[in-house]
C-alpha positions as CSV (number, residue, x, y, z in Angstrom):
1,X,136.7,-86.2,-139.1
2,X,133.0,-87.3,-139.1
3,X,132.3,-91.0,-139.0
4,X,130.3,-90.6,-141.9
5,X,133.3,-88.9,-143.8
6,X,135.7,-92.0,-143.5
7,X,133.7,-94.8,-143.4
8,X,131.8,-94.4,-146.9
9,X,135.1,-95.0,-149.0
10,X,136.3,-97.8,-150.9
11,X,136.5,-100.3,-148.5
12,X,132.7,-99.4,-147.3
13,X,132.2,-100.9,-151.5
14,X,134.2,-104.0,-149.9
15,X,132.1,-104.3,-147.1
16,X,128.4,-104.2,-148.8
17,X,129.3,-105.9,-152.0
18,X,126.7,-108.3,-151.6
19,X,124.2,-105.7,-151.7
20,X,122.6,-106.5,-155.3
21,X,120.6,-104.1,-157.8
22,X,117.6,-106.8,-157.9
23,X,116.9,-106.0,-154.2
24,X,116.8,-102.3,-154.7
25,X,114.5,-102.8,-157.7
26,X,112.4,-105.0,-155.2
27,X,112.2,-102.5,-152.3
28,X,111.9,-99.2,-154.6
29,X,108.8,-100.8,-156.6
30,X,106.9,-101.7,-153.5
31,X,107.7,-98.0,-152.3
32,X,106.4,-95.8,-155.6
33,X,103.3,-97.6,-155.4
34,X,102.7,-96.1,-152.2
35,X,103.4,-92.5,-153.4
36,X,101.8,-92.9,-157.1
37,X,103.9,-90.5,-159.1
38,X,103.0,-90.1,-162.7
39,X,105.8,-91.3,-165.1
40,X,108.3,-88.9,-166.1
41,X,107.5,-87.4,-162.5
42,X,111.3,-85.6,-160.6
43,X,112.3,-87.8,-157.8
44,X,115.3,-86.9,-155.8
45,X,117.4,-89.8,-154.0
46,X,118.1,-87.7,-150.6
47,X,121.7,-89.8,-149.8
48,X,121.6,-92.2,-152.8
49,X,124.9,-93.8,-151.9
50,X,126.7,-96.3,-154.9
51,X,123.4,-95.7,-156.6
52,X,121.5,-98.8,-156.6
53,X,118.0,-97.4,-155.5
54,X,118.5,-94.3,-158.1
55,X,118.9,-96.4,-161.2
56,X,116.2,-98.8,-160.1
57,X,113.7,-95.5,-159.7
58,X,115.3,-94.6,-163.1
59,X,113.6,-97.8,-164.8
60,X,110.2,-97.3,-163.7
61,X,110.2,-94.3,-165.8
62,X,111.1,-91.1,-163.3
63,X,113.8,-88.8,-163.6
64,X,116.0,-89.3,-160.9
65,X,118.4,-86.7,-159.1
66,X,120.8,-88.7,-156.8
67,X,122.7,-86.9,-153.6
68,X,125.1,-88.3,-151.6
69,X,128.5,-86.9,-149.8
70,X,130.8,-89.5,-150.7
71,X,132.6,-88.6,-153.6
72,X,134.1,-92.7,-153.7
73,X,130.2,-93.6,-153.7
74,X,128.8,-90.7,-156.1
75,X,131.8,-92.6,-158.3
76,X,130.6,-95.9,-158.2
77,X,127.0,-94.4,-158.8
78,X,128.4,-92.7,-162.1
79,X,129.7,-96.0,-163.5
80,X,127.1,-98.1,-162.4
81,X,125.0,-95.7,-164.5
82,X,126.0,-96.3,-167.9
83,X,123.1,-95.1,-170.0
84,X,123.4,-91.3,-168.0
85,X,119.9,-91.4,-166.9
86,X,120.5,-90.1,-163.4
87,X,121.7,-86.7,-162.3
88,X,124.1,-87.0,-159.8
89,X,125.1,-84.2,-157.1
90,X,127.6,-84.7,-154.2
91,X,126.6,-82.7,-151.1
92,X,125.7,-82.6,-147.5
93,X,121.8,-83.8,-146.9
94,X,121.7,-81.3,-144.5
95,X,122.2,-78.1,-147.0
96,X,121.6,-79.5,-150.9
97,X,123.2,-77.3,-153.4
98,X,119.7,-77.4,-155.3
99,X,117.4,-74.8,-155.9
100,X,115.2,-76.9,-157.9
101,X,112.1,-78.5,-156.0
102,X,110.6,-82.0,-157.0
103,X,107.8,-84.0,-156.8
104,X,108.6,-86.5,-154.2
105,X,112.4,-86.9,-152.1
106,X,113.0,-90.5,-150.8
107,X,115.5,-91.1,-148.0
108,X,116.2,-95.0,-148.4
109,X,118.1,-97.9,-146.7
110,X,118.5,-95.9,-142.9
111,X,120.3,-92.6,-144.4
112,X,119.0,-90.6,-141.5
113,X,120.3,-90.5,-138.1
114,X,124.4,-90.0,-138.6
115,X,124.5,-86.5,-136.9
116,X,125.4,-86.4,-132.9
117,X,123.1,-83.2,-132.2
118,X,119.5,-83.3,-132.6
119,X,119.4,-80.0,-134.1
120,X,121.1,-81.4,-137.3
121,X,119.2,-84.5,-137.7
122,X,115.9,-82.3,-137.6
123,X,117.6,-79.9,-140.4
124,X,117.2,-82.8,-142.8
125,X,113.5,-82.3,-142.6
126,X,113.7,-78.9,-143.0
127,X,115.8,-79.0,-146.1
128,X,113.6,-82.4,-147.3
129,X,110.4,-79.5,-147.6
130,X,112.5,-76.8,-149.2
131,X,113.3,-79.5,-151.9
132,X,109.2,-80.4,-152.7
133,X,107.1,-79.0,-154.2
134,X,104.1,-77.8,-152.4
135,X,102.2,-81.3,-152.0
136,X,105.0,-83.2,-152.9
137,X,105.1,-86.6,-151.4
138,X,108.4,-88.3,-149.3
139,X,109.4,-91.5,-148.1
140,X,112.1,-91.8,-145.6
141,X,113.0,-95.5,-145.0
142,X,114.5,-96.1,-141.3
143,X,115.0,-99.0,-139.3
144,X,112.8,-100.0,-136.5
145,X,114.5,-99.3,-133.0
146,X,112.3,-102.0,-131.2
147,X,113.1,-104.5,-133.6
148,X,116.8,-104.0,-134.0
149,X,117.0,-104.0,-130.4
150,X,115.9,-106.9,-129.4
151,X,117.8,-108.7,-132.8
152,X,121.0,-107.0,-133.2
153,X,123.6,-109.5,-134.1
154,X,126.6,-108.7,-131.7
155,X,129.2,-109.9,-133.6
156,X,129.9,-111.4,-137.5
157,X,132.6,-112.1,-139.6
158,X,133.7,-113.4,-143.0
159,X,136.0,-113.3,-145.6
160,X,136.0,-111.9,-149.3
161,X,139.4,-113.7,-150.6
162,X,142.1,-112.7,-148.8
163,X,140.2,-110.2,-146.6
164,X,138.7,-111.0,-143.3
165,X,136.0,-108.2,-142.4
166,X,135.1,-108.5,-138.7
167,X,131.9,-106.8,-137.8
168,X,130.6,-106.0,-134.0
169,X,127.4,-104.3,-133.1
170,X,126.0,-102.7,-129.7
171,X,123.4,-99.6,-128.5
172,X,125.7,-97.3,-126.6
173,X,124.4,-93.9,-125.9
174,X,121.0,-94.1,-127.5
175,X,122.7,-95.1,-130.9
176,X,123.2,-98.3,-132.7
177,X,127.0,-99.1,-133.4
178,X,129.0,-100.6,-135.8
179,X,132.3,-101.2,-135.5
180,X,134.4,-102.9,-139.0
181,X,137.9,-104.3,-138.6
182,X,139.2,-105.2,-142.1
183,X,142.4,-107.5,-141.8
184,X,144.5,-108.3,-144.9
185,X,147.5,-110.4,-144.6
186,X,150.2,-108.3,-144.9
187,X,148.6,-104.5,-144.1
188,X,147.7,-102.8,-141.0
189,X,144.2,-103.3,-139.9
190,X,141.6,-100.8,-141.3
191,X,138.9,-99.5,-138.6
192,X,135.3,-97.9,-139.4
193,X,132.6,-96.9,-137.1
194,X,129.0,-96.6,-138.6
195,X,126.5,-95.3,-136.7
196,X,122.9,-94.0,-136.0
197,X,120.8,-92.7,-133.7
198,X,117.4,-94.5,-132.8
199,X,114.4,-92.3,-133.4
200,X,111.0,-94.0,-132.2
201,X,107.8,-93.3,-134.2
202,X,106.8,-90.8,-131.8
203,X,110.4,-88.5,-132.4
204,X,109.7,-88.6,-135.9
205,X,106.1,-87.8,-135.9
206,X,107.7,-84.5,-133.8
207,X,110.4,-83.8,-136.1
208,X,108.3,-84.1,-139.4
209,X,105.2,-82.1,-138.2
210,X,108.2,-78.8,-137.0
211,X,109.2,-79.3,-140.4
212,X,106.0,-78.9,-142.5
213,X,105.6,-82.6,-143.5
214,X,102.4,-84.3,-142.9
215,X,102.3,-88.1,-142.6
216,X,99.8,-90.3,-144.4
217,X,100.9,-94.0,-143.7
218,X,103.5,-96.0,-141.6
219,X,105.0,-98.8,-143.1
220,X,106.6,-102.1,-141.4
221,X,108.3,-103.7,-144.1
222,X,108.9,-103.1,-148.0
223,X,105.8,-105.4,-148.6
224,X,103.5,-102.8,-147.1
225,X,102.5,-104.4,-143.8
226,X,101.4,-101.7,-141.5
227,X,104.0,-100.5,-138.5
228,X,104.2,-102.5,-135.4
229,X,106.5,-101.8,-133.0
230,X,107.1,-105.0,-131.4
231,X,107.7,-107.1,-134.8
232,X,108.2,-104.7,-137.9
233,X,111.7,-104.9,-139.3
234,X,111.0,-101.3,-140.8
235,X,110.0,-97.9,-140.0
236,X,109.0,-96.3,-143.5
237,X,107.1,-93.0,-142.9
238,X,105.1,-91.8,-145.9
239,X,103.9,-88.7,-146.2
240,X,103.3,-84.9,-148.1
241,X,104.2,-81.4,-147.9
242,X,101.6,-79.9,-146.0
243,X,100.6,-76.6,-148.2
């Protein structure tokens, strides 16, 4: 099984808890400036996860169509999402069981990356044009190799009650690793891998122009500071489907 397959369960809800809706509303706001959508505009959430950056598009007045894998997260998504205002499909980012096309697809929060053959990371580009309309606009929100290079945290740990989560990181084989050990008193240890594979600018500049997506700005940080390699935190490519 992929790592992607068993580490995006229950206890990956354990693990990012902390992550709160307020952020996502934060980073999502700064974002739809950039691609200035019209209210009422279809937006799909390309590997929306638990959700949080779906429902925050949601109240700024798009219709949202959220896409993720993980049946466990596509089931938080759907309770978090009391009011129904999202649409939400489970399936593969690489082959969307949509036919419909939309007027921008964001990829948010480093949902890019997880596949071990380049091949398949490139298809997401591919299926990312089939899914806009002709002009449509995309964001796809990655993390800045440089940057987490030269800050990765090796190791962390803390505990949520009775639950000690253990995390170690390290960039082994071109790809940034992390490694989750979840100890609870009384149970066998539980053991994820997460992991993705750094892309520089340049790669993606390749990859997106192969797939028939221009882009328009580079983005450092949610604030809108433009890229620099050497101190952005972000990598957030902004773009449109050329016509």
């Amino acid at each position: 099984m992929a790592w992607y397959q068993e580490s995006f369960g229950n206890d990956y809800l354990l693990v990012y808890k902390h992550r709160d809706m307020q952020g996502a509303k934060h980073e999502v706001k700064k974002m739809m400036d950039w691609l200035d959508l019209k209210q009422g505009s279809e937006v799909l959430d390309l590997c929306c996860g638990m959700g949080r950056h779906s429902l925050a598009l949601a109240d700024f007045g798009y219709e949202i169509t959220g896409v993720d894998l993980s049946e466990v997260l596509l089931n938080e998504a759907v309770l978090l999402d009391k009011q129904k205002r999202v649409t939400w499909v489970r399936g593969d980012m690489r082959e969307v069981p949509l036919g419909h096309q939309f007027d921008a697809v964001v990829n948010l929060f480093t949902s890019f990356g997880y596949f071990d053959e380049e091949d398949q990371n490139a298809k997401v580009f591919y299926e990312m044009n089939r899914l806009l309309k002709e002009g449509g606009r995309f964001i796809i929100d990655f993390l800045n190799p440089i940057y987490v290079q030269t800050h990765l945290v090796p190791q962390s740990q803390r505990v949520e009650g009775d639950i000690q989560i253990l995390e170690t990181r390290a960039i082994e084989d071109g790809c940034v690793r992390k490694r989750i050990v979840i100890s609870q008193q009384g149970g066998p240890e539980r053991r994820y891998l997460e992991q993705v594979k750094l892309y520089d600018r340049t790669a993606f500049e390749v990859m997106l122009q192969k797939a028939g997506l221009h882009i328009d700005h580079v983005y450092g940080s949610y604030d809108g500071h433009a890229y620099e390699a050497d101190v952005s935190c972000r990598m957030i490519f902004v773009g449109h489907k050329e016509g």
